[in-house]
N, C-alpha and C positions, 0 to 999 in steps of 0.2 A: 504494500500500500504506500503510495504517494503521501509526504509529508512536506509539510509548506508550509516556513516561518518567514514571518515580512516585521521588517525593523526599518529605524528612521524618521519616523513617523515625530510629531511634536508643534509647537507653537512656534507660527513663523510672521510676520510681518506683509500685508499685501507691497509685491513690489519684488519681494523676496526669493530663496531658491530651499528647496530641500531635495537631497535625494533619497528613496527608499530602495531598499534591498530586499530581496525574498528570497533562499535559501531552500533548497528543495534534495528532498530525499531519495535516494533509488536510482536506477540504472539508466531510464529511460527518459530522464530529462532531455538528455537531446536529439531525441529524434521527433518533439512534438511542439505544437504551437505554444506558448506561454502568454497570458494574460494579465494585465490588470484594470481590477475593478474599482469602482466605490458605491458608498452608499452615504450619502447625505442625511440627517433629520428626517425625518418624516417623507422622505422621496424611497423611490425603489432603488435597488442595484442597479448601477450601468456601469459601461462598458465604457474604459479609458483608453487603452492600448492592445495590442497586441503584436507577438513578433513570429514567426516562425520559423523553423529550423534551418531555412534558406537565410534567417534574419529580412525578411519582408516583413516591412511594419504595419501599423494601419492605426487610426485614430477617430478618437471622437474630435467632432466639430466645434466643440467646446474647448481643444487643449491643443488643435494644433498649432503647431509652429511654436508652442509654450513647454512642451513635454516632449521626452527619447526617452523609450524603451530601448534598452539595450540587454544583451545575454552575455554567459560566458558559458559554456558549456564545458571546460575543463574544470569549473570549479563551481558547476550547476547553481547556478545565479541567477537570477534576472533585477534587471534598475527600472528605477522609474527618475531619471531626472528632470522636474519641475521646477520651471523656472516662471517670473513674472506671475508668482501667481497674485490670485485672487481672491474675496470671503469668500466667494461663492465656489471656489475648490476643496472650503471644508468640509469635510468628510472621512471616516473610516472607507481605507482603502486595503485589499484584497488582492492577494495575486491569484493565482487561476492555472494549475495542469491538470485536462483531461476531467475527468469529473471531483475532484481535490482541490478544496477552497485552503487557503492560513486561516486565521485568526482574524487576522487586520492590524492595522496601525493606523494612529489617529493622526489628524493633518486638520490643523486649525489656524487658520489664516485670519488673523486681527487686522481688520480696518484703520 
């Protein structure tokens, strides 16, 4: 079973950068897509990034050009570096292999 720890997470300033890190367990981290998610207050889960094993990214319309997904596959990682952000990127964020969520880490962007 897929194990997935995301660290990073914290109070940052709008304007600001953080990156988060997710950590993942097992052998087959690199041969599949990896994700990150969040979820806001009272909103559903959505879809922030994703990269795939080619490293083909993909975004939400909300984060491009502000956020890179990047991977390492030798040391089964994936980032989330978010930059510029916003209040409105706070939210508990979530990375994502295959049907295996983390935990989350929390991302709180002061006005």
């Amino acid at each position: 079973q897929v194990q997935l720890v995301e660290s990073g997470g914290g109070l940052v300033q709008a304007g600001g950068s953080m990156r988060l890190s997710c950590a993942a367990s097992g052998s087959i981290f690199n041969i599949f897509t990896m994700g990150w998610y969040r979820q806001a207050p009272g909103k559903q889960r959505e879809l922030v990034a994703t990269i795939t094993s080619g490293y083909n990214t993909n975004y939400a319309d909300s984060v491009k050009g502000r956020f890179t997904i990047s991977r390492d596959n030798a040391k089964n990682m994936v980032y989330l570096q978010m930059d510029s952000l916003k209040p409105e990127d706070t939210a508990v964020y979530y990375c994502k292999l295959l049907g295996s969520w983390g935990k989350g880490t929390l991302v709180t962007v002061s006005s």
